[in-house]
C-alpha positions as CSV (number, residue, x, y, z in Angstrom):
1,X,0.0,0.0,0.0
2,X,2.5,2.1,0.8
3,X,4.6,1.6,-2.6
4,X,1.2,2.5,-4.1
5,X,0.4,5.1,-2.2
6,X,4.1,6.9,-3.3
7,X,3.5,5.9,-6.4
8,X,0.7,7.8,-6.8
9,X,1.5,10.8,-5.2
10,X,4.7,10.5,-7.8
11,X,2.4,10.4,-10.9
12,X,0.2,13.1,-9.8
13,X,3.1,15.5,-8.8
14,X,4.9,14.7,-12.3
15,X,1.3,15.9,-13.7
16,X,0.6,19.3,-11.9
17,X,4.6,19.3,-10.3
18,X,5.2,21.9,-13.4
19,X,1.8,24.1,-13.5
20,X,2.4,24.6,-9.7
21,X,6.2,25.2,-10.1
22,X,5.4,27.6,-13.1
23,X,2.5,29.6,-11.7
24,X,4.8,30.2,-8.7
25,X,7.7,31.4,-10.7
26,X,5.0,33.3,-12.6
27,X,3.7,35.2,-9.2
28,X,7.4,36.2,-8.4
29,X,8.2,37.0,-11.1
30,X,5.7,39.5,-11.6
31,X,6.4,41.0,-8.4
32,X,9.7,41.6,-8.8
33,X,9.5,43.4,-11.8
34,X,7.0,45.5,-10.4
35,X,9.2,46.0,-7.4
36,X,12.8,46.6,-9.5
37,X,13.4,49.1,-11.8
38,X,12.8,47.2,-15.0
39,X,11.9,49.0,-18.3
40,X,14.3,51.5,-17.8
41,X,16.3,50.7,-20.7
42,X,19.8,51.7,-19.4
43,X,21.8,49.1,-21.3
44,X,20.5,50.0,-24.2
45,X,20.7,53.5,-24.4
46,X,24.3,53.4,-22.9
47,X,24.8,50.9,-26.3
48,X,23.6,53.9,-28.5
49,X,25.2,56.1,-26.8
50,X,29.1,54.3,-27.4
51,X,28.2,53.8,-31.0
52,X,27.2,57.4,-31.2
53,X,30.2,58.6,-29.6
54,X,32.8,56.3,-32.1
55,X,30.7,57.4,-34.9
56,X,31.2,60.8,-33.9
57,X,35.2,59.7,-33.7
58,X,35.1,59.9,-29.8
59,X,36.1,57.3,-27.4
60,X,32.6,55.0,-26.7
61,X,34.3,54.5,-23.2
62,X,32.8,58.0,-22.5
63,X,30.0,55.9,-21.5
64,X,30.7,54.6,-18.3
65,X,28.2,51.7,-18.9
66,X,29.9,51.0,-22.1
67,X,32.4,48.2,-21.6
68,X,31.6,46.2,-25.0
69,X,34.8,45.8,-28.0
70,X,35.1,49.5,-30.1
71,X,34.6,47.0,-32.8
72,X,31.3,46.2,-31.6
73,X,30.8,49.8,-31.0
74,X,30.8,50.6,-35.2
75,X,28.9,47.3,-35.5
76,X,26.2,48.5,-33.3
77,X,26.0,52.2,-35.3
78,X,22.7,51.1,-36.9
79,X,21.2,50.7,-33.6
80,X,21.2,54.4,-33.5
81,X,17.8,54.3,-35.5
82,X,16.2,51.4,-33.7
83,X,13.2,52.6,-31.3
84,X,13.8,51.1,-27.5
85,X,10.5,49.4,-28.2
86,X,11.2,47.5,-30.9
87,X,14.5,46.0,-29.0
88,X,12.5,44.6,-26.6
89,X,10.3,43.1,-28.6
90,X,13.6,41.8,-30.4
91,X,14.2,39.7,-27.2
92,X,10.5,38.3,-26.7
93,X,11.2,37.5,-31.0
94,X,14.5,35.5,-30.0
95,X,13.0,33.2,-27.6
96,X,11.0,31.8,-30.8
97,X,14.5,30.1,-31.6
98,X,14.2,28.3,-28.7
99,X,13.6,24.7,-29.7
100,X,12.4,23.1,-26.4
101,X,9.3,24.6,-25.5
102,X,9.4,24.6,-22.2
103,X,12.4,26.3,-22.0
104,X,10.9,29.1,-24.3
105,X,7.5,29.1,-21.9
106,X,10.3,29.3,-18.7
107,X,11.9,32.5,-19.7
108,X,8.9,34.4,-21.2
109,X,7.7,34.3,-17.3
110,X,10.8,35.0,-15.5
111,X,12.0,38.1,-14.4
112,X,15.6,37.8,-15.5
113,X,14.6,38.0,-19.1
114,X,12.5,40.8,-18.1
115,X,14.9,42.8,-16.5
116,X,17.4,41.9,-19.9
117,X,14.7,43.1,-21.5
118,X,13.7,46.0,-19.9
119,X,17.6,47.3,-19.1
120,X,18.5,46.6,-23.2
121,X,21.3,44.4,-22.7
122,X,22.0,41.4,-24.8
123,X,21.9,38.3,-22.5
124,X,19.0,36.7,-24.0
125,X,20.4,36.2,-27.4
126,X,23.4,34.8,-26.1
127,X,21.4,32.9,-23.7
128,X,19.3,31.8,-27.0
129,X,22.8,31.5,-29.3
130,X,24.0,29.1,-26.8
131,X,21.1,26.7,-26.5
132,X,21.5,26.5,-30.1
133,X,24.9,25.8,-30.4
134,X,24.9,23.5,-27.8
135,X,22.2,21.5,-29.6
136,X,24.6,21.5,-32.9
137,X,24.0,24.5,-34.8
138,X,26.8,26.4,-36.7
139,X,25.1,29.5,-37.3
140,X,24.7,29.8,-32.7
141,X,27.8,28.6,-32.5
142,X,29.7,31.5,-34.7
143,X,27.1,33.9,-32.7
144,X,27.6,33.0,-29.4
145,X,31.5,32.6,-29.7
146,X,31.5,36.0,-31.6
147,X,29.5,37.3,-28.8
148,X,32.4,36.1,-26.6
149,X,34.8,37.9,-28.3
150,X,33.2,41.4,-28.6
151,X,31.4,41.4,-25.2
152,X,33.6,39.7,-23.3
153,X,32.5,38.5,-20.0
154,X,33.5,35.4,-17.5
155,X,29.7,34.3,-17.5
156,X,30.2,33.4,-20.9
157,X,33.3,31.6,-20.8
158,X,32.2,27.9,-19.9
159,X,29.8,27.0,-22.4
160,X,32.7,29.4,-25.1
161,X,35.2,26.6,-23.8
162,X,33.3,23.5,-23.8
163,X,32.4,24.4,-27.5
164,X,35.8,24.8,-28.5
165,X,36.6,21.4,-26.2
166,X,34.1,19.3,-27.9
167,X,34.6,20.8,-31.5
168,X,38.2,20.6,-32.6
169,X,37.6,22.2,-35.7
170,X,36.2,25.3,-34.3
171,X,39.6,26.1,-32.7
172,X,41.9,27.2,-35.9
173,X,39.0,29.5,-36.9
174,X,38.6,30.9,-33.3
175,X,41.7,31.5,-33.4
176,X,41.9,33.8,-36.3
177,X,38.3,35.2,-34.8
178,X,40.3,36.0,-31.9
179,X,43.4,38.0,-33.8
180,X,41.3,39.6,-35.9
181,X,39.1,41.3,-33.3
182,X,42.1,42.0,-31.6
183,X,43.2,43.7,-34.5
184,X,40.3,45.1,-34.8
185,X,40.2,46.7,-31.2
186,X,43.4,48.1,-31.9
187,X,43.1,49.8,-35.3
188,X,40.1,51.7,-34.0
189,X,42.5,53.5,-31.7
190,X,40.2,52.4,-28.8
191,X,42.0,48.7,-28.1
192,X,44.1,49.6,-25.2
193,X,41.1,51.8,-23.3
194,X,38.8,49.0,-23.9
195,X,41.2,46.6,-22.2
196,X,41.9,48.9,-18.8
197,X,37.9,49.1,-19.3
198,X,37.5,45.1,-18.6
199,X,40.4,45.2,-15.8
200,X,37.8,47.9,-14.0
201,X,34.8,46.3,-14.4
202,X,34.6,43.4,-11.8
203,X,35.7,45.2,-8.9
204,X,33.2,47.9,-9.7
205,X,30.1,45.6,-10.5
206,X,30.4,43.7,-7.2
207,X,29.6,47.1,-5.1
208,X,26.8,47.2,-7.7
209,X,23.5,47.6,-5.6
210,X,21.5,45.7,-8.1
211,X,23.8,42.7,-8.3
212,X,22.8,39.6,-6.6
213,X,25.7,37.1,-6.5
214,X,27.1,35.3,-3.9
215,X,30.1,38.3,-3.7
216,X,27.6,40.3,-2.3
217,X,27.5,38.8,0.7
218,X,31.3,37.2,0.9
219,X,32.8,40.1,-1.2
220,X,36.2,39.1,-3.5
221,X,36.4,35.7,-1.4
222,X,34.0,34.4,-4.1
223,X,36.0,35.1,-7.2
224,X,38.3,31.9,-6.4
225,X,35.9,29.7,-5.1
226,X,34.0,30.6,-7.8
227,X,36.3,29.4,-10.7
228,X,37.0,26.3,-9.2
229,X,33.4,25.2,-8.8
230,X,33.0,26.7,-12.4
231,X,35.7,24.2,-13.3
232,X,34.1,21.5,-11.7
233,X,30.6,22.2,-13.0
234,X,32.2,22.6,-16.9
235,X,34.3,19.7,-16.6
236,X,30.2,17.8,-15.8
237,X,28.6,19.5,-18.3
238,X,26.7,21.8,-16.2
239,X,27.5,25.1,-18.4
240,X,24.6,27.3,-17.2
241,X,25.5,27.2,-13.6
242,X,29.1,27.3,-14.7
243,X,28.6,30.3,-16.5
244,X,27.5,31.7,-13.1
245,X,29.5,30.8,-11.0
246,X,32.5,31.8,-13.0
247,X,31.0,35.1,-12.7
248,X,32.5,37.8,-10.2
249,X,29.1,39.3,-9.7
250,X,25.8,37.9,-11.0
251,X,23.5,41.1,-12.3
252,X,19.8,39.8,-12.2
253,X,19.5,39.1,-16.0
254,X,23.0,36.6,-15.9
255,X,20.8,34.4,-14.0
256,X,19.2,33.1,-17.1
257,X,22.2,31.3,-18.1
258,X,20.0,28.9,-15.5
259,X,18.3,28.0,-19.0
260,X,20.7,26.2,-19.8
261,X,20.3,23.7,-16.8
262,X,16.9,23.2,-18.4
263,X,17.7,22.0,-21.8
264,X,19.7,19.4,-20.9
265,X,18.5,17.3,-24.5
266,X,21.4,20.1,-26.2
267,X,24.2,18.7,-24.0
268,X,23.0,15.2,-24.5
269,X,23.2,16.6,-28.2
270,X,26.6,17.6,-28.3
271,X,27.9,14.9,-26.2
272,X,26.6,12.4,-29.0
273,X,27.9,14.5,-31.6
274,X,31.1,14.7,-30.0
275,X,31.5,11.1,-29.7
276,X,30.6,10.7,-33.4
277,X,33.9,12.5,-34.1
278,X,35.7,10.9,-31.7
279,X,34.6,7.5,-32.9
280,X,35.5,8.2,-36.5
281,X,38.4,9.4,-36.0
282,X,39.3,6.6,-34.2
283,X,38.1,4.1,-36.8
284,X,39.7,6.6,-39.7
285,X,43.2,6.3,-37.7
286,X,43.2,2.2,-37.6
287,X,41.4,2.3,-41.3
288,X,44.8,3.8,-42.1
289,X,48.0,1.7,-44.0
């Protein structure tokens, strides 16, 4: 009886287990967006406002919010004529790319993507490049590891390794990615100030009052222990909560690399997919005279 009795309450929580579990993320989410300072689109118009500026042949670092590559700086000129609007309803459009459903359904209620949303940054498309990527795709893959390059951040650096772990052919072209934006940085006369930029940035984010990491309570003491559980958790596959944990400071929309823990059919993918290689290049090296 008792075996039945489990087994019941089992099936019926593995039937309502999700409405329950969503309706409550639902609820807090809405409240925190109601009680943080959401739509205030300070990402983005900090983005315009360093493409204006190296358009205008000034330094984008003018900005203070602008930490992004001067290279991504001229990419993100056209910007300059996009409506705030609109680039919010760009990041409700990308979770469309989303292949597992509930996934998609997962981040349309939570308030991280909100508050991605509403500040203008561009988490959810690398959030979105990623899943892709990690389910096979070339077209996410040369996003999100682009993405890497010209928006450099540690939150991004797990799944950007495990790619380039599991793909050895990615890492010649990566290479030349890398040089090239480099280059890039460089020839725009910005390179060097965009790299004191990212030396500034972590000490001044973890004061930041809207930041929610684990370094807000233990301060710098969680940069180390943070890269060696992110090292732990990338060596098992677990790239989302890699992702945050190698982060120095978790602002709330870098919590939905917590996606990722939720689509674990595109690791399974890329694990198969790296083992198809592996196996025929084993077979193709003792195939050969």
């Amino acid at each position: 009886m008792r075996a039945l009795t489990r087994s019941a309450f089992l099936h019926r929580w593995g039937r309502h287990g999700w409405a329950v579990g969503l309706t409550a993320l639902g609820l807090i989410s809405a409240v925190l967006v109601a009680l943080t300072p959401t739509f205030t689109g300070e990402d983005w118009n900090a983005i315009r406002h360093g493409a204006q500026l190296i358009s205008s042949g000034q330094s984008p670092y003018l900005e203070p919010l602008y930490r992004w590559s001067p290279v991504a700086a001229w990419i993100t000129v056209p910007l300059l004529v996009l409506p705030y609007g609109i680039w919010v309803a760009l990041h409700v459009a990308a979770l469309a790319l989303i292949r597992n459903p509930w996934v998609t359904l997962v981040a349309l209620i939570s308030w991280p993507f909100w508050a991605d949303a509403g500040v203008g940054n561009v988490v959810t498309f690398a959030v979105v490049a990623a899943l892709a990527a990690l389910r096979g795709s070339r077209v996410g893959t040369w996003i999100y590891l682009l993405m890497f390059l010209l928006i450099p951040r540690p939150l991004t650096v797990p799944v950007a390794a495990w790619l380039l772990f599991k793909r050895p052919g990615l890492r010649l072209p990566f290479a030349a990615a890398t040089a090239l934006t480099l280059l890039g940085a460089l020839m725009t006369g910005y390179g060097i100030e965009w790299f004191g930029v990212l030396a500034h940035a972590g000490p001044v984010e973890i004061i930041n009052p809207y930041q929610v990491g684990p370094s807000r309570l233990i301060g710098t003491l969680w940069v180390p222990l943070g890269l060696a559980l992110a090292a732990v958790l990338t060596w098992r596959g677990r790239l989302g909560l890699a992702g945050l944990a190698a982060s120095p400071y978790w602002l709330p929309y870098y919590l939905m690399y917590g996606l990722l823990e939720l689509d674990q059919d595109a690791i399974s993918d890329l694990r198969r997919d790296s083992s198809a290689h592996e196996s025929a290049a084993k077979w193709n090296s003792g195939a050969a005279p």
